[in-house]
N, C-alpha and C positions, 0 to 999 in steps of 0.2 A: 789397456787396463785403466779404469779408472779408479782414482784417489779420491775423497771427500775430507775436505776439512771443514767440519763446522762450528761456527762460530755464535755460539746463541745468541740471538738477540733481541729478550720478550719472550714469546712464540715464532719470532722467525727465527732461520740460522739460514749465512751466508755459506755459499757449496761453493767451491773454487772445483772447475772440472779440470784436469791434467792430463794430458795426453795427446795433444796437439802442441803446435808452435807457439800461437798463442792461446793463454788461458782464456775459459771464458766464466764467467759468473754468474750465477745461478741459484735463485734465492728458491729455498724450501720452505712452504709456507704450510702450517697446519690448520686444514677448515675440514667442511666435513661433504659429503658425497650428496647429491643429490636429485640423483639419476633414478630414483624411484623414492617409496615413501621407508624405507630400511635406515637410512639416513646417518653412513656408516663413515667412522671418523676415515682419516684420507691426509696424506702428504702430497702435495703441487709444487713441481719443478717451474720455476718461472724465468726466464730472461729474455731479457729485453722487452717488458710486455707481452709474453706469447709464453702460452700452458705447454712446456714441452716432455711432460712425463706427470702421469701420477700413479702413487704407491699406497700400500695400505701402512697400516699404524705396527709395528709391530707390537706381540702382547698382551693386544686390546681384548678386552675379556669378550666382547660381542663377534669379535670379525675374525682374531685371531693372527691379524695383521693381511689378512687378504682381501683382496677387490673384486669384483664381477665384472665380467665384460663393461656392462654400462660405465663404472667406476674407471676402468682402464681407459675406456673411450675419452675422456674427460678432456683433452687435448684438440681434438676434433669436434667434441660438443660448444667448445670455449669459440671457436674460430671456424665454423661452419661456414661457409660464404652464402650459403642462403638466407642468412639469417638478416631479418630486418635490421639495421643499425643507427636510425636518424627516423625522429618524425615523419610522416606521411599521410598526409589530405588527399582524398577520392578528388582527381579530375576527368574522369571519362562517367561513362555511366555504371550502375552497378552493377558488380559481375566482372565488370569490364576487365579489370587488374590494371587499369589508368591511376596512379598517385602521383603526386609532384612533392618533393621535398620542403617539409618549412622548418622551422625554430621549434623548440620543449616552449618559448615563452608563446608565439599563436598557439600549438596545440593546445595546449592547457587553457587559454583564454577561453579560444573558441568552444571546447569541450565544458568548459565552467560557464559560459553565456547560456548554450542548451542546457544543462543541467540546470541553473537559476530559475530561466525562461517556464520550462518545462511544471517545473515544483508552484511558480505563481500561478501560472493557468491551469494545471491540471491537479495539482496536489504532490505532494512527495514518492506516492505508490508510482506514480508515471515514470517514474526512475529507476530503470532495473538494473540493480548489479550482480552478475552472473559468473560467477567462481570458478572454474575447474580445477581438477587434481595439478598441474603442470607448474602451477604457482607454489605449491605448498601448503601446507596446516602449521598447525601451532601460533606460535606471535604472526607469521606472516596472515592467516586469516583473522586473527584478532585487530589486525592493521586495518583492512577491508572491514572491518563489521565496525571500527572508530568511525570511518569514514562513510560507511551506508547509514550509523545512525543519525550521521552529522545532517543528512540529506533527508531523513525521517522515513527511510523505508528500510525494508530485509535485503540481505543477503540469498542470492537463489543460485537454483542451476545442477549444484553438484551432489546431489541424492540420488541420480536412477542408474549409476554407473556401478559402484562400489562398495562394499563394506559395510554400508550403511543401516540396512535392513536388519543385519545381523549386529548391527549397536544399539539399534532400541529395541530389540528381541531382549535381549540380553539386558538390557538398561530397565526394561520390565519385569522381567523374572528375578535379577538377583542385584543391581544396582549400580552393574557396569558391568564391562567385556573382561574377562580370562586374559592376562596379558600375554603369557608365555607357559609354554611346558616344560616344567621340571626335568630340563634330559640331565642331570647328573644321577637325577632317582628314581626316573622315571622307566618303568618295566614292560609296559605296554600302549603303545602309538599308536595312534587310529588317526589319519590324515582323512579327511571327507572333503572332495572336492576341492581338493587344496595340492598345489603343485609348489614346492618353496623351494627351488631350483628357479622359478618365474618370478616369485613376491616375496621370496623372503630367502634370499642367499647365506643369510650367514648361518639362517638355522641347518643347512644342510651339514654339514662335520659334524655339529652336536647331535643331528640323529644318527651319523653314520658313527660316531663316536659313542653312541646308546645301543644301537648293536651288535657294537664287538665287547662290549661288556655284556651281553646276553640280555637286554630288551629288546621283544620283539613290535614287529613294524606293519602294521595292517591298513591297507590303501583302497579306498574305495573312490573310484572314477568310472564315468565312461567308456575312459583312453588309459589302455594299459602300455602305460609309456611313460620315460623319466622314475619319479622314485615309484611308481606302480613296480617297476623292473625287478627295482631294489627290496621289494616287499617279501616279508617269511609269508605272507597272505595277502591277497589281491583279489577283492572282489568288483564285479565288473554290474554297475545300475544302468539301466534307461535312462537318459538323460531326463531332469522333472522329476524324478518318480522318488527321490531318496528320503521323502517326508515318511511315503508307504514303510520303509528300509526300517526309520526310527520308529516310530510307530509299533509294528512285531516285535523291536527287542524290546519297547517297555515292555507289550505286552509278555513277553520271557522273564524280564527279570520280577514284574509286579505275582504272576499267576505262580509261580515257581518259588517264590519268599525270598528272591536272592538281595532285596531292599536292604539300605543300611536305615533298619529301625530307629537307632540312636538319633541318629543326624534327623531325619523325617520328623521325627514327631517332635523335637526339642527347635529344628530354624526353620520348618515350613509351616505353609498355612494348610497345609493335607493332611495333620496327623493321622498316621494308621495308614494312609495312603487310599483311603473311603472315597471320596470321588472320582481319585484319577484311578481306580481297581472297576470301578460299577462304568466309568468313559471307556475305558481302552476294551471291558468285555463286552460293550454294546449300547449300554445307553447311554449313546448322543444321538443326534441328531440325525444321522447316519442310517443308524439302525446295525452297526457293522462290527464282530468283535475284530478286530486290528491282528489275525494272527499271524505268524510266519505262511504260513498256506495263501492267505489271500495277500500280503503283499510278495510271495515271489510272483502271482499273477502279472502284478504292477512290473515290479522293478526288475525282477530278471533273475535275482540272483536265489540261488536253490530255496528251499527253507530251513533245510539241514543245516548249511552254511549261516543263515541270519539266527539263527536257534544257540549255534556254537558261539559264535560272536559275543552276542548277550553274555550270555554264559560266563566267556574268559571276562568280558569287561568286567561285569559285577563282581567277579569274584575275584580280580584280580584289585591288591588294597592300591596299587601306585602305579594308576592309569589315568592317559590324557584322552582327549577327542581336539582335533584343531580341525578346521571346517574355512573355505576359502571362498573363491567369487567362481566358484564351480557349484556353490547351491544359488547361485544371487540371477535377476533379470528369469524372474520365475513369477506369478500371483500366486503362488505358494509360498513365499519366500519368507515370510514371518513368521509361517505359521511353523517352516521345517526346522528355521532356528530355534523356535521355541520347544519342539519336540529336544531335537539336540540337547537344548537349557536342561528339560526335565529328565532326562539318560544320565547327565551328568550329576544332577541332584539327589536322584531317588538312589546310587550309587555311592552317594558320599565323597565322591571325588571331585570334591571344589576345595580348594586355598591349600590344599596337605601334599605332603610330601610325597612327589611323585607324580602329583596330581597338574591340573590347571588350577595355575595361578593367579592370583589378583596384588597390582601392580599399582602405584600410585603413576597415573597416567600422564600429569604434568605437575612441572614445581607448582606454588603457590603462589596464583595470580591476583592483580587487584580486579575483583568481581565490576568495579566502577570504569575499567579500563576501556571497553569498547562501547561507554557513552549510551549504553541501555536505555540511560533517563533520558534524552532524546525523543525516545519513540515513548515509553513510558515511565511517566514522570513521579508514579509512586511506587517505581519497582523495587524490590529488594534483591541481596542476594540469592541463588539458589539452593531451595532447600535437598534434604536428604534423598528425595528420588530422582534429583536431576541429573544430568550427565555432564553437559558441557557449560555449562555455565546460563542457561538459555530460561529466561521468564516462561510460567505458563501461560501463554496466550496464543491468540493462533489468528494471524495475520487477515487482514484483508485479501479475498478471492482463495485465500488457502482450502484445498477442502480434503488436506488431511494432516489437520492438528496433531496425532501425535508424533508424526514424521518431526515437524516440526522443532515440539517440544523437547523429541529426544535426540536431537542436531543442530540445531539453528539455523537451517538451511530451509529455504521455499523450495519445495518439490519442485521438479524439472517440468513435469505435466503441466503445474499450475501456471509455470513462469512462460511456457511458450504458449500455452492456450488465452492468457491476457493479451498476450504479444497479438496471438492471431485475430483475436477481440477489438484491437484497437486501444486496446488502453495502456501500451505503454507507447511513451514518447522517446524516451530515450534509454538505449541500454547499453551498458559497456559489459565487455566480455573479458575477463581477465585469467587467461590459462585454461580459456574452454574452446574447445572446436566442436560444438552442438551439430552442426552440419555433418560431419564423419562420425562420432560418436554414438549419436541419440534412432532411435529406430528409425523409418521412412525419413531421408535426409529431405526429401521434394518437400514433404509436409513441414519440416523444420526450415528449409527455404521460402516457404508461402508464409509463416509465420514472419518470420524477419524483413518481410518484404512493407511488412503494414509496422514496420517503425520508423519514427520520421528520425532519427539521427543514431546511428551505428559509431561506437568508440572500442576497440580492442585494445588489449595492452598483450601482447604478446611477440616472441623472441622472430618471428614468425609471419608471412603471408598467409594466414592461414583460410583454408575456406572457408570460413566463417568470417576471417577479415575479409577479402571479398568481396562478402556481401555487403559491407558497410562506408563508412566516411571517414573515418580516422584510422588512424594506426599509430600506436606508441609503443617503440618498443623496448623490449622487458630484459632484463638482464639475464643470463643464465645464474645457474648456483656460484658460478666459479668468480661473479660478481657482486655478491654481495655481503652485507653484514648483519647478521641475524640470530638469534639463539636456536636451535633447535633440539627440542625434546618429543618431536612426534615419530614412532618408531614401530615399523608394522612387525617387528619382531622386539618385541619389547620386554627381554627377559630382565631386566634389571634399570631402574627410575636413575636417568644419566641426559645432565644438560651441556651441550656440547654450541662453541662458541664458530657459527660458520664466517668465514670470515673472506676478504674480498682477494680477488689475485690478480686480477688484470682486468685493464679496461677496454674491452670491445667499442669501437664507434662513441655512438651518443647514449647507447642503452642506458638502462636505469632501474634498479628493482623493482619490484610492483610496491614494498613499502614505502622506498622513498618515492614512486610517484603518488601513491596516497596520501602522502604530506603534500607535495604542493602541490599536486589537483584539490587538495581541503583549505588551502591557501589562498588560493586563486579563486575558491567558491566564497571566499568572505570568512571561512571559518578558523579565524587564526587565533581566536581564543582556544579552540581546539585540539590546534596544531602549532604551537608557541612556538617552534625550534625548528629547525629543517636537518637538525643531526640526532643520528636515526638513534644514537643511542642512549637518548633521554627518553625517549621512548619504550625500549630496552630496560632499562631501569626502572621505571613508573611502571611496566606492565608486568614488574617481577618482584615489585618492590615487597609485598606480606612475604616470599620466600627470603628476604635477605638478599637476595644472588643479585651482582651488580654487573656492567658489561666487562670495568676493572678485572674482577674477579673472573668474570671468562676469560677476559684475556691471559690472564696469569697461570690458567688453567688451559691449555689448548688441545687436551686430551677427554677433558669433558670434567664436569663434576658431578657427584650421586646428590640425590635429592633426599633420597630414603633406601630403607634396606627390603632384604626379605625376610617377611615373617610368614611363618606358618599360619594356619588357622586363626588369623583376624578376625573369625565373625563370632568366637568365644566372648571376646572384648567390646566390639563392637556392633554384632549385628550386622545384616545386612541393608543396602540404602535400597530397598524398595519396599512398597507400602506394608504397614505395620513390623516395617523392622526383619521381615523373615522372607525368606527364599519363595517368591510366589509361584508354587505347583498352578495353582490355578490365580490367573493374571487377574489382581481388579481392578488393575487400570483395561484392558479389556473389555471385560466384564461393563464397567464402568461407561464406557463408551458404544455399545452395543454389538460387542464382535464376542467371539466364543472365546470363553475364559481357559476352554484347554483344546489343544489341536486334536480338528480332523480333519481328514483324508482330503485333498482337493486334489483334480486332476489339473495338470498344465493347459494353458488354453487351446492348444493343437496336439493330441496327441492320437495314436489308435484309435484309446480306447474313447476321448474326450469328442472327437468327430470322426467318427466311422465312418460317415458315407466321404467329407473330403479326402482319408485317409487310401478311399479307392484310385482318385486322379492323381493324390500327391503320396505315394508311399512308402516315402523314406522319413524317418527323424532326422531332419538337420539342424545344428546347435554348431554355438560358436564359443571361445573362449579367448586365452592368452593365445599370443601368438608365438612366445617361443621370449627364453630368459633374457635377450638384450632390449625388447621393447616393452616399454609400460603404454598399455593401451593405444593410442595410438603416435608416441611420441619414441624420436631418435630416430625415425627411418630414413631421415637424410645422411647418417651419419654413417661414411664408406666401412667403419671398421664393422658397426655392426649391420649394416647392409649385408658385407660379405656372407657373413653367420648364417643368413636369412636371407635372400634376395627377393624373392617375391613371395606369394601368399601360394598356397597350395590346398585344394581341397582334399582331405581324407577320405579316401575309400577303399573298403573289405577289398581282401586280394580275390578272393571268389569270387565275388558281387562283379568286381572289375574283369576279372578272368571273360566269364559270364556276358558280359557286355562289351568285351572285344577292348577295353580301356586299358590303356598300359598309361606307365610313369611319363609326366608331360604332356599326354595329351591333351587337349583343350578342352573345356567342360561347358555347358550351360548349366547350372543350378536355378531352378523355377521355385518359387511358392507361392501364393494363390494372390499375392501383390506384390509381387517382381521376381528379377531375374538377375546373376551375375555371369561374367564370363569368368572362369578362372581356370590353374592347370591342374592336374588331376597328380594325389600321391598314393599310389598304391600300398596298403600296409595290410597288416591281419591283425594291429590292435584293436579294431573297434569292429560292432557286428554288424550281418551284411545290409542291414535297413537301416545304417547308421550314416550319415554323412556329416563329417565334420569341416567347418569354415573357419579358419581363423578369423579372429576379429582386427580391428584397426586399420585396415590396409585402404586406401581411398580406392584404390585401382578397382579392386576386387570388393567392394564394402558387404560386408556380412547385412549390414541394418537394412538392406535395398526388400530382403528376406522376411527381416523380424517381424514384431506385432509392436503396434503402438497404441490402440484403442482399449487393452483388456488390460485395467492396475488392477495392483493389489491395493483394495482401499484402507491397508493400514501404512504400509510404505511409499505407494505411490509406482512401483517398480510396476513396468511392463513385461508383458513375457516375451522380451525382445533377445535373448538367448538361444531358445529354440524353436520349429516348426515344424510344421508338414511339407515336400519338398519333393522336387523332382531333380532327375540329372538325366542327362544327353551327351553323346559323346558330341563335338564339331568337328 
């Protein structure tokens, strides 16, 4: 049995364990999870240096007191033995995996001499610094964007993966993203490509807990699997095709008058619903009315069933739509979100109870914190259509500004086609592995080839370090000290103090190597302090919240409350103040101000004749709830879970083709090939083949498309294709 006596002190409390001869001691530390973007508060057993248990919080109005695999993993993530632990300089050639150990004082030099060198002869652009998900959001990118503007260039890299697409959708139509759904009062749930078992854990009780109080639960996926299972209703799309899906239910709810009038004609720019009535019956550009008929053509699912849909939504008053990275890596992908946008608009179910809610997304930062006036020197704050904080301008070689404007991130396209251009000199990568990530990984290898100095900061060998000459490496979560308010399930505005637990090797945050790599570059007006939590404080300072203050607080603080229907008071923050049916920031820019119909760039109907050689749709996605993207697979507990990558196939199709469970596969499409093992299932149909993504072994991207973006997002239709399979 074990005893706990604890003894607080601060936010820690010393654990005295009992039950052996000699005690041992064991400090429980409160910070917070960071084992995906959820970022859910978490107790660390610590002794002797070494993470030997973590728990969840009990209580916590988000979690409930419980952890996710990943969260539980935390012990193993802390102390991974693969994990890089000390600086390391490329001595063989590249590729090679040759480094030799040196000091944090050469790396930094060295890495600060190129960066110097680099910005006098070539200019500041020649400096690319390239983000990924693995680092984190919130103050930790706001560290990185101090620092990139220190050097006079952007921040790039992490737009064609994620979320994204569907923030400046959403950041166009109404003025920001829908934080969370109402499940206390919410009646009716429509998950759309969205699996929160994968991305968002702790929403799962609060919807199992929405319907056993009797809201019902409607799931629309490819893969009838996970909460598909769970569904009162489960409708099954073609992968791509779910723009067609939205599209018929406007048309349902607009021809049939099930519109909330009120709402319409008093916060949008459609009153009467006159343009978006005369689009959805035909005239656009098309020539096409959007009915249930012609999209079950598309997408698969009956018209009876997209007809009923409509139906319950509009007419149901406390309904949600949550939509995931199962509509995203499409060139349709703006345009489905935006559909989405307008379901929920012309319905009345935005900010109200029951509904999608809108969320104050971060405390209140100082607009001057990441040194904007750097790059531009008569910038002001962001006005009312901004999202992140981000100037209207739009970058050298950018060539899709609103991506831009509505992230502050350089598109992934634009940052490695410089790259393969010759015009960057040096890039560091900081929580990106572009190589396994980004479509055709050869083609993202040829780009990096034509940079003359490679710097990663990652926890990690990664292959993308690899390719390069340095390596610095990066602390996990369980290492550092940081505020954190970025929260992919973000039902309630709460800032949470992550705080440090033990020190692995030489590691080091990515914020505090952003201090003194800005240090070491000359910029110590910049960078006055080398303790991180002046920083902390300066970049929180208009909210009041101090690091004191988190500390003292180890359970998080609220920023703000919930309110009902804010846009009474306030309006919406996109242009003229009202809900834009029809986008004039679109419009504006020369794209169609209300969505139509686009096919995916591979599909049947989109190339029919390659559809003869390559006849299967194959698409990729999450690979299963202990991995974010492609991050934790070294890690034994969640290895177990998951040990290798499996392709999906109909149990027919496989019947059919003499394939049983395990056997080995080739999967072709019309620019490569994978081996992978074959899992026989009957949730997906039989011209369906599904790849997980992340896996290096098996790389789903070997398949994707990298040449056809969306030229509003930048996103490739690097999700899904046309596709062959072979038994070996």
């Amino acid at each position: 049995m074990r005893a706990f006596m604890y003894e607080k002190e601060g936010n820690r409390m010393s654990d005295t364990v009992q039950g052996s001869a000699v005690g041992m001691e064991v400090e429980t530390i409160a910070t917070v999870c960071g084992g995906c973007h959820n970022t859910c508060p978490m107790f660390v057993d610590v002794r002797d240096n070494h993470v030997v248990f973590a728990h969840g919080v009990p209580g916590n109005k988000r979690t409930n007191g419980a952890l996710c695999s990943k969260g539980l993993a935390a012990p193993q993530i802390a102390h991974d033995p693969r994990r890089v632990v000390y600086p390391m300089r490329r001595v063989g050639e590249r590729g090679s995996g040759e480094f030799e150990r040196i000091s944090w004082d050469e790396a930094l030099d060295e890495l600060a001499v190129h960066i110097n060198e680099a910005v006098a002869l070539c200019g500041p652009t020649s400096v690319s610094i390239c983000r990924g998900q693995a680092c984190g959001w919130g103050f930790s990118y706001d560290m990185t964007q101090r620092f990139a503007h220190c050097v006079g260039t952007e921040v790039g890299m992490g737009a064609s993966e994620c979320f994204v697409p569907r923030a400046i959708a959403e950041g166009m139509t109404y003025g920001g993203m829908p934080s969370f759904v109402d499940y206390p009062n919410v009646d009716l749930m429509i998950f759309w490509g969205k699996q929160p078992a994968f991305s968002c854990a702790p929403a799962i009780k609060k919807i199992y807990d929405a319907q056993e109080r009797g809201a019902k639960l409607v799931v629309i996926d490819p893969l009838h699997f996970h909460l598909g299972a769970h569904a009162d209703t489960f409708i099954q799309v073609e992968p791509g095709s779910d723009l067609a899906m939205m599209l018929a239910m406007i048309h349902v709810i607009v021809n049939e008058g099930l519109w909330d009038r009120d709402f319409v004609d008093e916060y949008t720019n459609d009153p009467g619903l006159a343009k978006l009535t005369a689009h959805i019956n035909g005239d656009n550009k098309l020539g096409i009315a959007y009915t249930p008929q012609w999209a079950a053509e598309i997408c698969g699912a009956p018209a009876d069933a997209i007809t009923a849909l409509a139906r319950e939504y509009a007419t149901t008053p406390r309904a949600s739509i949550t939509s995931g990275h199962g509509l995203e890596g499409r060139v349709n992908v703006t345009q489905t979100t935006r559909a989405l946008c307008i379901l929920r608009t012309i319905t009345g179910h935005l900010d109200r109870e029951g509904c999608d809610l809108f969320t104050q997304k971060s405390p209140a930062r100082n607009p001057e914190f990441t040194l904007i006036d750097h790059v531009l020197p008569d910038f002001e704050p962001a006005g009312p259509t901004m999202m992140f904080h981000v100037p209207p301008y739009n970058p050298e070689d950018s060539r899709f500004p609103l991506l831009f404007n509505g992230q502050g991130l350089l598109p992934t396209p634009d940052v490695l086609r410089t790259m393969a251009e010759g015009k960057i000199k040096v890039a560091i990568f900081q929580g990106a592995n572009p190589v396994v990530t980004q479509p055709q990984p050869d083609v993202t290898m040829a780009a990096l080839a034509k940079v003359d100095y490679i710097a990663t900061i990652d926890p990690y060998l990664s292959e993308t370090a690899q390719c390069g000459d340095l390596v610095l490496p990066a602390a996990t979560y369980l290492e550092r000290i940081e505020p954190e308010w970025f929260k992919s399930d973000s039902w309630f505005p709460e800032i949470t103090l992550r705080q440090k637990t033990v020190q692995v090797g030489e590691a080091k945050p990515d914020t505090q190597i952003m201090i003194e790599l800005g240090r070491a570059c000359g910029f110590v007006e910049e960078f006055p302090s080398e303790d991180i939590t002046w920083y902390i404080d300066e970049c929180l300072k208009p909210s009041g919240i101090t690091y004191e203050q988190l500390l003292a607080h180890p359970h998080g603080l609220e920023y703000g409350n919930i309110e009902y229907e804010k846009f009474a008071k306030v309006g919406f923050r996109a242009p003229g103040g009202k809900v834009n049916i029809v986008s004039e920031v679109l419009l504006e820019n020369g794209f169609d101000g209300l969505p139509n119909w686009e096919d995916s760039s591979e599909s049947p109907r989109s190339k029919p004749e390659l559809a003869e050689k390559y006849p299967y749709v194959v698409f990729t996605g999450r690979s299963g709830p202990m991995y974010v993207h492609e991050q934790r697979r070294t890690i034994p507990w969640l290895r177990e879970m998951q040990p290798e990558a499996r392709a999906m196939v109909n149990s027919d199709r496989a019947a059919a083709l003499g394939i049983e469970d395990g056997d080995w596969l080739r999967v072709s499409s019309p620019r490569g090939s994978i081996t992978i093992k074959a899992e026989v299932t009957p949730i997906l149909k039989e011209d369906w083949i599904y790849v997980p993504g992340g896996w290096v072994d098996a790389n789903y991207n070997y398949l994707g498309i990298d040449d056809d973006l969306d030229p509003i997002s930048s996103q490739a239709n690097y999700t899904m294709c046309l596709g062959t399979i072979e038994k070996l």
